[in-house]
N, C-alpha and C positions, 0 to 999 in steps of 0.2 A: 561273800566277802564284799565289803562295801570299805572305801575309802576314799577320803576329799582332799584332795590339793588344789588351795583355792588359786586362781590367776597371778593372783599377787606372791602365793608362793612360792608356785613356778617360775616367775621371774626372777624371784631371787634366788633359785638355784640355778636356774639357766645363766643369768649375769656371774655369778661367784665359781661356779663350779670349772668354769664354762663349758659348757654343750651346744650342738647347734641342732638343726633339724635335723632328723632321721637319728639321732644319737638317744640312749638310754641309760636311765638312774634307777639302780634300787637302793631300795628304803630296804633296810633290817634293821632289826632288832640288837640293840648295840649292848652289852653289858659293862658296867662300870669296875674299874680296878679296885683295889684294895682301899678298905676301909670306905667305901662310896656304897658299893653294892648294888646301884639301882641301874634301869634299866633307859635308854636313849632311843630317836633316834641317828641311825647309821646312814649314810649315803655313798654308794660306788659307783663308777660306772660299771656298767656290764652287760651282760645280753637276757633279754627275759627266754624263759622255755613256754612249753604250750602251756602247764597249768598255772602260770604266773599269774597273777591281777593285775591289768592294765589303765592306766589310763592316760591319755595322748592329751598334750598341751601345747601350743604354738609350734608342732612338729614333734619333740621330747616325749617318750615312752617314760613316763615315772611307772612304775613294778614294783609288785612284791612277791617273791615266793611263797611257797604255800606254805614252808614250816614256820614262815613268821605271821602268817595269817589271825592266830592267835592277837596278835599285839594288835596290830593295825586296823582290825574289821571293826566298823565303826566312827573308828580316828577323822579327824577333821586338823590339816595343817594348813597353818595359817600365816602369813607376815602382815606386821602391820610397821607402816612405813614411818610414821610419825614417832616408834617406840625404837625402830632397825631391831626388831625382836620378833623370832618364830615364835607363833603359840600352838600349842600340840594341845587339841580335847577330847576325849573319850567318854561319853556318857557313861560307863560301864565300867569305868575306874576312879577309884576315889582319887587318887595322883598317876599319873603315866610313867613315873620313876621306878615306883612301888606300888606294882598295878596289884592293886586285892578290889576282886569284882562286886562291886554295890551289893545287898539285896532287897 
């Protein structure tokens, strides 16, 4: 499991969410309601367990469990400051909404 949360876009969950040091964020896998159908990311606070994915940013535990391992392995999330817009990329999906795996 491989996952990027680049600096920039841990600030802007750290700033918005707000979280401080030793606090954690998971990332899941969010599905969309009726007539959308596609798929997001989700953000919670919450606690990681031992097989979570970690990884630690200015203090912030960003995580993911492992049933959403699936989604996220890969993923690279991004903000870019001049757009105020997360960009979410997965090499290995043609869209991240309606993930169908390249071949």
């Amino acid at each position: 499991m491989k996952l990027t949360v680049t600096e920039q876009a841990a600030k802007l969950y750290i700033e918005e969410v707000p979280l401080k040091k030793g606090e954690h964020l998971r990332l899941y896998v969010r599905v969309g309601g009726v007539g959308s159908g596609g798929f997001s990311v989700g953000v919670m606070k919450d606690v990681p367990n031992e097989r979570s994915y970690k990884q630690i940013i200015d203090g912030v535990t960003f995580f993911v469990n492992e049933d959403d391992f699936w989604y996220f392995d890969g993923m690279t999330i991004d903000f870019n400051p001049d757009t105020g817009f997360l960009h979410v990329d997965h090499p290995e999906f043609t869209n991240t909404d309606h993930p169908n795996r390249k071949k």
